[in-house]
C-alpha atoms as a printed R data frame, in Angstrom:
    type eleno elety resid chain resno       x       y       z
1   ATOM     1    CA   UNK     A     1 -19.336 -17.087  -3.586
2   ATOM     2    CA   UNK     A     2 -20.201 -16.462   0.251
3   ATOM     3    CA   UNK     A     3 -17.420 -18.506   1.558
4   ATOM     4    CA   UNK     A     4 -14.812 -16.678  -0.973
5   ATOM     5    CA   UNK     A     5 -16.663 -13.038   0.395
6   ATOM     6    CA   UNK     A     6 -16.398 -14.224   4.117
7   ATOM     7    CA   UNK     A     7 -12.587 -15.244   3.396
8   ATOM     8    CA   UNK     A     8 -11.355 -12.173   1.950
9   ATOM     9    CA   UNK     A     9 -12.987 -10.505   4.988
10  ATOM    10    CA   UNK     A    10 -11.829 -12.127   7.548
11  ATOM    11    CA   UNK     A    11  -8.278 -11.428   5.413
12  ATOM    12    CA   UNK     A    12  -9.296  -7.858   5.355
13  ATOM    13    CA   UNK     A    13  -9.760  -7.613   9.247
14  ATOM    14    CA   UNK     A    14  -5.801  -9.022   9.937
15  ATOM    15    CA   UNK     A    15  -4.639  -6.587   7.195
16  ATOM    16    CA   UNK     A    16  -6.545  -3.762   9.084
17  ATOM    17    CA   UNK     A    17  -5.444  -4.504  12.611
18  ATOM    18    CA   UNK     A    18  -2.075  -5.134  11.147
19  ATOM    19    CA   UNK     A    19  -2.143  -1.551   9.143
20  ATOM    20    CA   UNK     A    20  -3.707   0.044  12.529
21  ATOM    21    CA   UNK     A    21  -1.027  -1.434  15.141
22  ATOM    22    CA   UNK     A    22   2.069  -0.911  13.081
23  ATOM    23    CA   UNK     A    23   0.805   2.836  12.547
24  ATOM    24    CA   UNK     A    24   1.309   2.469   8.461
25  ATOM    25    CA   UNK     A    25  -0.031   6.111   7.868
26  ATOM    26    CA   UNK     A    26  -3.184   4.995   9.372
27  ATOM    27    CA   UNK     A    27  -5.891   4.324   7.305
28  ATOM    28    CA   UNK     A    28  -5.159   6.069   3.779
29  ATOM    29    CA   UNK     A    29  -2.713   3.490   3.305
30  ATOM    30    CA   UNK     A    30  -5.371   0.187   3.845
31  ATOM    31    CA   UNK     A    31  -7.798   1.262   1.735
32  ATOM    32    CA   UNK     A    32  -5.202   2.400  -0.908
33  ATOM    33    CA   UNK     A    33  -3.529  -0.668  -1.018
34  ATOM    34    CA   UNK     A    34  -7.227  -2.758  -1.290
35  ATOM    35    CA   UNK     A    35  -8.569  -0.498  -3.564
36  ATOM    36    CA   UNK     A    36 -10.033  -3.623  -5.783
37  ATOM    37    CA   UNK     A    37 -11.674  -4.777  -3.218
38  ATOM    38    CA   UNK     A    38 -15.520  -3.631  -1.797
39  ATOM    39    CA   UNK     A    39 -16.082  -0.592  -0.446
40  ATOM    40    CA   UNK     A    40 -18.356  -1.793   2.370
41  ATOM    41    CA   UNK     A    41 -16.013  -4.760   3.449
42  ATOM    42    CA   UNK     A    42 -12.854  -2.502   3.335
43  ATOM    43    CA   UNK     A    43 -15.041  -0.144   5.790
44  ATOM    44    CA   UNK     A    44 -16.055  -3.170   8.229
45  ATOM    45    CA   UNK     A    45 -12.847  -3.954   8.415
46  ATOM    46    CA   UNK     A    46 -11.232  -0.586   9.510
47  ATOM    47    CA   UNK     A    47 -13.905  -0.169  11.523
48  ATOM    48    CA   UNK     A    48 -13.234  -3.774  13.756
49  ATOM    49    CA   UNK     A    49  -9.377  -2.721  13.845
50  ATOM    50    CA   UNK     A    50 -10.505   0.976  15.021
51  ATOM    51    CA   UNK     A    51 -12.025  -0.216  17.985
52  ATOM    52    CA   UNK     A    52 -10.539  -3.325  18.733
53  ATOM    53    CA   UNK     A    53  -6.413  -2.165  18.468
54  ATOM    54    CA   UNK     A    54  -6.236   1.018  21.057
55  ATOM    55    CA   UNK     A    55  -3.582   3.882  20.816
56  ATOM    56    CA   UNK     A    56  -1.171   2.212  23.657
57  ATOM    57    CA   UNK     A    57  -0.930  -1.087  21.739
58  ATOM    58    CA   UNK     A    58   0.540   0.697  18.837
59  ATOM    59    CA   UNK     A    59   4.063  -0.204  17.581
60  ATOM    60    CA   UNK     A    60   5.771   2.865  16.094
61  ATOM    61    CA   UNK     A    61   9.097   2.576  13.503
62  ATOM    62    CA   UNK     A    62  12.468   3.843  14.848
63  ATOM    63    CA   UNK     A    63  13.604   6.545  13.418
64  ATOM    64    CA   UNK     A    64  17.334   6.712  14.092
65  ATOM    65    CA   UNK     A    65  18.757   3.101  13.242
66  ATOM    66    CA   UNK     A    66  22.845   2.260  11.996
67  ATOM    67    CA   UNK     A    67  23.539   0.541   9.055
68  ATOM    68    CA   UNK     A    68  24.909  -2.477  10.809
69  ATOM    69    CA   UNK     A    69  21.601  -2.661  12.887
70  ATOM    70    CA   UNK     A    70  19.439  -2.205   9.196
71  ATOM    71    CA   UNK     A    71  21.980  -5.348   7.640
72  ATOM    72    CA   UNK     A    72  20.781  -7.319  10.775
73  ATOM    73    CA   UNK     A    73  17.213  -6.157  10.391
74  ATOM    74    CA   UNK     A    74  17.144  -6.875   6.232
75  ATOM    75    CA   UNK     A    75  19.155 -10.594   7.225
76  ATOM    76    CA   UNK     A    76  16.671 -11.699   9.697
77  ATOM    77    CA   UNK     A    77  13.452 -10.685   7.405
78  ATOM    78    CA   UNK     A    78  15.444 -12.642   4.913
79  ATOM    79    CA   UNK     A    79  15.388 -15.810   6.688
80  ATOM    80    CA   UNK     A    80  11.486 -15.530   8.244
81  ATOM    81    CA   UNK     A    81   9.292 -17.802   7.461
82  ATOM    82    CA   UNK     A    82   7.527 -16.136   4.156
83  ATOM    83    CA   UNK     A    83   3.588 -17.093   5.168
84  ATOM    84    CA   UNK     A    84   0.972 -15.006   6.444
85  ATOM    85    CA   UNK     A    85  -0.132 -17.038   8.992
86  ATOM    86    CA   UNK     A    86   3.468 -17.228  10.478
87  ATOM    87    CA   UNK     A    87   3.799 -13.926   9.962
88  ATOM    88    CA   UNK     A    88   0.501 -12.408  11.559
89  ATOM    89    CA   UNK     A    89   1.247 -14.721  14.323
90  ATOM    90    CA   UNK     A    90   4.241 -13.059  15.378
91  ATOM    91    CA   UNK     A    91   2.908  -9.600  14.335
92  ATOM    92    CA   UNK     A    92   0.321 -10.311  17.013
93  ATOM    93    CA   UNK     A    93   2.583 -11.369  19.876
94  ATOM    94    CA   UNK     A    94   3.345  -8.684  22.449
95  ATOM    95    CA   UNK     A    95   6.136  -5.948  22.047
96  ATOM    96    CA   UNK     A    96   7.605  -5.177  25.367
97  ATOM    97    CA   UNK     A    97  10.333  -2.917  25.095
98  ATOM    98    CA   UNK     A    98  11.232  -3.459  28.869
99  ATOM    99    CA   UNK     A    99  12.422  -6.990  28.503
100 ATOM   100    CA   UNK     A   100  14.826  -6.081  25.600
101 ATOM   101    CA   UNK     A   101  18.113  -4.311  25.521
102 ATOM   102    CA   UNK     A   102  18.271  -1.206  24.369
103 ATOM   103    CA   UNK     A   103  20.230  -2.465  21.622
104 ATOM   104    CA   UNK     A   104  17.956  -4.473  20.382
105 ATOM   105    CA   UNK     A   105  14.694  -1.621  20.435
106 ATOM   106    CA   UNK     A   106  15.781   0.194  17.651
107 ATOM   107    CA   UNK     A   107  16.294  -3.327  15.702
108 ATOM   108    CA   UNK     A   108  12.993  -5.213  16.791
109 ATOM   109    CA   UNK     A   109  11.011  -1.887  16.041
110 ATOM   110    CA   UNK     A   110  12.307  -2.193  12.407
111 ATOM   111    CA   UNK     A   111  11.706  -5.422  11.904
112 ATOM   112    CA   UNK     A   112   8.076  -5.558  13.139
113 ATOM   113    CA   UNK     A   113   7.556  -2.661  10.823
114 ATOM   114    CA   UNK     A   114   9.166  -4.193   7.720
115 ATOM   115    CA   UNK     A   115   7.654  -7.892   8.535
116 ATOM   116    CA   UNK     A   116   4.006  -5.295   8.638
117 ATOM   117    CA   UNK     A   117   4.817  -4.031   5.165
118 ATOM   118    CA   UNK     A   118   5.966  -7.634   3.849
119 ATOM   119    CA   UNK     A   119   2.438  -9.161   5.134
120 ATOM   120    CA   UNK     A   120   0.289  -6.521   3.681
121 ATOM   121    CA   UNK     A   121   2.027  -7.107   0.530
122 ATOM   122    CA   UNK     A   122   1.295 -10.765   0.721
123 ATOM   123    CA   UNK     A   123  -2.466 -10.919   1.847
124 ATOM   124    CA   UNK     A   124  -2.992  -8.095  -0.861
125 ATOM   125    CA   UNK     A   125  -1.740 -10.786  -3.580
126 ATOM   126    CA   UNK     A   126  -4.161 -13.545  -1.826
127 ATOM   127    CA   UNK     A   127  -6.916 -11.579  -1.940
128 ATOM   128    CA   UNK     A   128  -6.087 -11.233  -5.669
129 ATOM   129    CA   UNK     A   129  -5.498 -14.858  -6.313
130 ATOM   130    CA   UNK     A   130  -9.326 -15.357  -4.276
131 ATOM   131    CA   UNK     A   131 -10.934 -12.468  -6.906
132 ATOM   132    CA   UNK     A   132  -9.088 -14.041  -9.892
133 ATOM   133    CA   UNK     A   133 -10.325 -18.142  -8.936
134 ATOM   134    CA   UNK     A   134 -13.376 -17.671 -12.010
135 ATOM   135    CA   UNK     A   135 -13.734 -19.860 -14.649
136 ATOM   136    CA   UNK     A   136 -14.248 -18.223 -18.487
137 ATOM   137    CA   UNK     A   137 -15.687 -20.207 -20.936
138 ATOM   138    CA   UNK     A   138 -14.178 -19.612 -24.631
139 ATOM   139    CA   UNK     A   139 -15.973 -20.979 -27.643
140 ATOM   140    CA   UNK     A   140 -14.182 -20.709 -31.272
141 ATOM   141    CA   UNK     A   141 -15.926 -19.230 -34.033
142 ATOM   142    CA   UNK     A   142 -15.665 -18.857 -37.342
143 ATOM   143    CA   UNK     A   143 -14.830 -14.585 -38.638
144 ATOM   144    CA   UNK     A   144 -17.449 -13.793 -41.266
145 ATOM   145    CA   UNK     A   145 -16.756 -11.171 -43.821
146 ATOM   146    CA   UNK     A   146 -19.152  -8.919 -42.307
147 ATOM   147    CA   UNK     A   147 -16.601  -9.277 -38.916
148 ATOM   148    CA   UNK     A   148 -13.745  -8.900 -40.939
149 ATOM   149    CA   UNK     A   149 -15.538  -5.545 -42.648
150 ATOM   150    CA   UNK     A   150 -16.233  -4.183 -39.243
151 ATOM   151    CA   UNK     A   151 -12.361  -4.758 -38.214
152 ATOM   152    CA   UNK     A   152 -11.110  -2.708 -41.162
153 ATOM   153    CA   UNK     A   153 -13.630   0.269 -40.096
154 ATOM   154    CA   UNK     A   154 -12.831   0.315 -36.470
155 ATOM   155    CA   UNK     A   155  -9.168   0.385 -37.987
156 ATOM   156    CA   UNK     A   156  -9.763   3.039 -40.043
157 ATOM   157    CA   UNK     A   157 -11.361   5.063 -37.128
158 ATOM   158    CA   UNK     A   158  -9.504   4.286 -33.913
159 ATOM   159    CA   UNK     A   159  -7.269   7.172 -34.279
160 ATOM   160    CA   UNK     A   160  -9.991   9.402 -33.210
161 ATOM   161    CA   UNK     A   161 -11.161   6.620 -31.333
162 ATOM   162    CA   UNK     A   162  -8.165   6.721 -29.237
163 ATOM   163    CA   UNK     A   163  -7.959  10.512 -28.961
164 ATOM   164    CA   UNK     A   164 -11.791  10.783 -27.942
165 ATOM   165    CA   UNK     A   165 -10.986   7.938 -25.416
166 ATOM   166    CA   UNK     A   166  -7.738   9.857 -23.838
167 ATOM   167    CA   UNK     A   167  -9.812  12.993 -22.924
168 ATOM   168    CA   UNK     A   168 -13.320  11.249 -21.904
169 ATOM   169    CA   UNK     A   169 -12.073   8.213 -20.365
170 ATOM   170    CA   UNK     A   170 -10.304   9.375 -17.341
171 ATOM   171    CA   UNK     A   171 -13.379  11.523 -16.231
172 ATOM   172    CA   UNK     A   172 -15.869   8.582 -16.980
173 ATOM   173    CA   UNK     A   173 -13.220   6.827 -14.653
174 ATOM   174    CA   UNK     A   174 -13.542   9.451 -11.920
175 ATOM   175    CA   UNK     A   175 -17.481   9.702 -12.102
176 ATOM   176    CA   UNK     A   176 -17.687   5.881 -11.639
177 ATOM   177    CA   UNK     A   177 -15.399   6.163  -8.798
178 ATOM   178    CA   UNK     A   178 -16.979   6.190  -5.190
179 ATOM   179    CA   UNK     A   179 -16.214   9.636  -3.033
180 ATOM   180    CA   UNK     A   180 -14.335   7.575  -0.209
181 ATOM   181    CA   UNK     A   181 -12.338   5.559  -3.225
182 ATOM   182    CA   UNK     A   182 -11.452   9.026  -5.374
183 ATOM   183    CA   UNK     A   183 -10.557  10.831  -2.457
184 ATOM   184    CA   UNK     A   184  -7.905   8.740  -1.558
185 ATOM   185    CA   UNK     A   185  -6.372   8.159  -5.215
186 ATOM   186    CA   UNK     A   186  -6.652  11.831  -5.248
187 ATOM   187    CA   UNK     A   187  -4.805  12.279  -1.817
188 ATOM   188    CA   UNK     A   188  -2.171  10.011  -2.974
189 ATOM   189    CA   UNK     A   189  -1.547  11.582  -5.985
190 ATOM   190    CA   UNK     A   190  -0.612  14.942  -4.022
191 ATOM   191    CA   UNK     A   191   2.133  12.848  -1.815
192 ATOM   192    CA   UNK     A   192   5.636  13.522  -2.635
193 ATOM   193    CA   UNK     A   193   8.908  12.325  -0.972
194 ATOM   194    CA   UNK     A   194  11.672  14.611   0.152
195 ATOM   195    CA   UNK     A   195  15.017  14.178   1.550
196 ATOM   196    CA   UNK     A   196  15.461  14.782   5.277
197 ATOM   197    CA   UNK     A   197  18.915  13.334   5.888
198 ATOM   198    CA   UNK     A   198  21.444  10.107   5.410
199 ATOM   199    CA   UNK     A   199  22.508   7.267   6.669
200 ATOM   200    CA   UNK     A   200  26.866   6.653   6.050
201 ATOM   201    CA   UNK     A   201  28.522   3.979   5.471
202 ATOM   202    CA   UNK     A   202  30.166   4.110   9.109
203 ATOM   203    CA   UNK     A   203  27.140   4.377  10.566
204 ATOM   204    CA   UNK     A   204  26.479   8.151  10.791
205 ATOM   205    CA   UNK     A   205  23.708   9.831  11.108
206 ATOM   206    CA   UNK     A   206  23.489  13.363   8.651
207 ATOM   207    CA   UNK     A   207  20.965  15.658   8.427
208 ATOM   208    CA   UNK     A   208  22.503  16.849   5.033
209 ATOM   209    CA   UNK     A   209  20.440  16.398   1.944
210 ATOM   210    CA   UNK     A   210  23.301  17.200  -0.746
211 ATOM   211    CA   UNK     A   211  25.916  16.383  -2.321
212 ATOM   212    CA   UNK     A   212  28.276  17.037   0.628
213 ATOM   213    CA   UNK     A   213  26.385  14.115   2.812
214 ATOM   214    CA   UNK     A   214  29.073  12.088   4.386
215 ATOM   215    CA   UNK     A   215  31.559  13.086   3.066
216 ATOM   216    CA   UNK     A   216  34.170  12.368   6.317
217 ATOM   217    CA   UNK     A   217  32.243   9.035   6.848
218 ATOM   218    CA   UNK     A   218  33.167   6.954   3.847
219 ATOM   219    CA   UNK     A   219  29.824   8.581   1.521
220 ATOM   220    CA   UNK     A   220  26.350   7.440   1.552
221 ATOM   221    CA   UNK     A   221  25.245   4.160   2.354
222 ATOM   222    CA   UNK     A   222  21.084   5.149   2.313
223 ATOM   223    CA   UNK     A   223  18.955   8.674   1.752
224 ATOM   224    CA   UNK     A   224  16.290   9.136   4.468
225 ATOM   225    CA   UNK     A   225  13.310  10.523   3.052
226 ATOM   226    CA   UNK     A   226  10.189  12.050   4.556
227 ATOM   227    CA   UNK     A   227   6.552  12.424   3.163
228 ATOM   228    CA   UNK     A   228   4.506  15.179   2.208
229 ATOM   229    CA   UNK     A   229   0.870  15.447   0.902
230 ATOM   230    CA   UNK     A   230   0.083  18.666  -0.673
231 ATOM   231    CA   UNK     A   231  -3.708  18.701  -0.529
232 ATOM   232    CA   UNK     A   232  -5.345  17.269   3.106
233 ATOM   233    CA   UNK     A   233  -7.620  14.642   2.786
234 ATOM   234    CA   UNK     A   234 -11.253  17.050   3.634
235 ATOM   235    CA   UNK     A   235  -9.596  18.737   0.058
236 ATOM   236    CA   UNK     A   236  -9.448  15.756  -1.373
237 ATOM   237    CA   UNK     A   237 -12.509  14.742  -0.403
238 ATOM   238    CA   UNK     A   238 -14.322  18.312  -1.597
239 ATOM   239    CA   UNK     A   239 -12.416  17.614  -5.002
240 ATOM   240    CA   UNK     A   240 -13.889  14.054  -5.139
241 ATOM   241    CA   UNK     A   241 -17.433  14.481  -4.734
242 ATOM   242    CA   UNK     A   242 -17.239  16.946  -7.637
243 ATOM   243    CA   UNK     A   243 -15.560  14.339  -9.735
244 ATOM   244    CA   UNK     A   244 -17.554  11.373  -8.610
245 ATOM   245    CA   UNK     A   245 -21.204  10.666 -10.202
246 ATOM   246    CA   UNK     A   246 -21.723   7.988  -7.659
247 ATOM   247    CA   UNK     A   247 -22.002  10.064  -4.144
């Protein structure tokens, strides 16, 4: 139990440096996308990436890439080597703009990000396989009539049952819910996407959101869409502690 603790920590830790150095909307997004896992090692671990990956070694996403350049991109994730160890190893290497062309900026900034997102993705399904490694006993047994009695009641009632359950169970949810853990399912739940612009098929660049996008560059290849959260996160956090029982 230790070693399996001490694993998905150390786990933890590269997803949080990774999260932190590819800028992946900081830290809402790690804890969101661990949310099964501890509360206290999910906070050790943003902690270490806090201190340990500074603003300057930050790798941001491009924001104005070509088609062509995003085929390129989507080609070569295609054929990387799908491991995490692979993966965080070349996450980790250095970015130097300076020794690339400028060609090839726009491309390698994309790709970083995307191979970010794809490892995430991937030590978030380890860390489930490591929770999931317990072994259940199941013992057959014999249904009494007094069983079979009880069935037929909880049949007879679970209509109400279920209509009880759909009003008190999401609060009992909530109140069980840590502050930290609430807040950002709450802060989540307020994010919406918008359109901002388009990408044509020749390449082009629109800021138009409608249906007229493109229309004297072959049509729309791929909408570009920004984020938005409606509530901030010290209003989500106000709105948590009144949900939460726990804090």
């Amino acid at each position: 139990m230790r070693a399996q603790r001490q694993l998905i920590q150390i786990k933890l830790n590269s997803a949080a440096e990774i999260v932190r150095r590819y800028n992946l909307n900081y830290n809402t997004y790690f804890f969101y996308k661990f949310l099964g896992c501890r509360r206290a090692q999910l906070i050790d671990a943003w902690r270490i990436a806090d201190k340990k990956i500074s603003s300057q070694e930050i790798v941001r996403d491009t924001k104005n890439i070509l088609y062509e350049e995003t085929l390129e991109v989507n080609e070569r994730l295609s054929e990387f080597d799908k491991n995490t160890v692979s993966i965080l190893e070349y996450l980790n290497s250095p970015f130097e703009p300076k020794k690339l062309k400028p060609s090839q900026i726009k491309k390698e900034r994309r790709f970083r990000r995307k191979l970010s997102e794809l490892f995430i993705e991937l030590t978030k399904q380890e860390i489930a396989d490591l929770y999931g490694k317990k072994n259940y006993t199941y013992k057959k047994k014999t249904i009494s009539t007094k069983w079979i009695q009880t069935i037929l009641i909880t049949m007879s009632i679970l209509p109400f049952l279920m209509i009880i359950g759909s009003i008190a169970v999401p609060r009992i949810i909530d109140g069980l819910t840590p502050v930290e853990t609430l807040t950002i399912k709450i802060h989540e739940q307020s994010k919406y996407r918008y359109r901002i612009g388009a990408i044509c098929r020749d390449g082009w660049i629109s800021r138009a959101t409608g249906r007229g996008a493109c229309s004297h560059h072959g049509g729309v290849s791929e909408w570009v869409y920004g984020t938005y959260y409606l509530k901030t996160l010290q209003e989500c956090r106000k709105e948590a502690h009144k949900l939460s029982w726990r804090d």
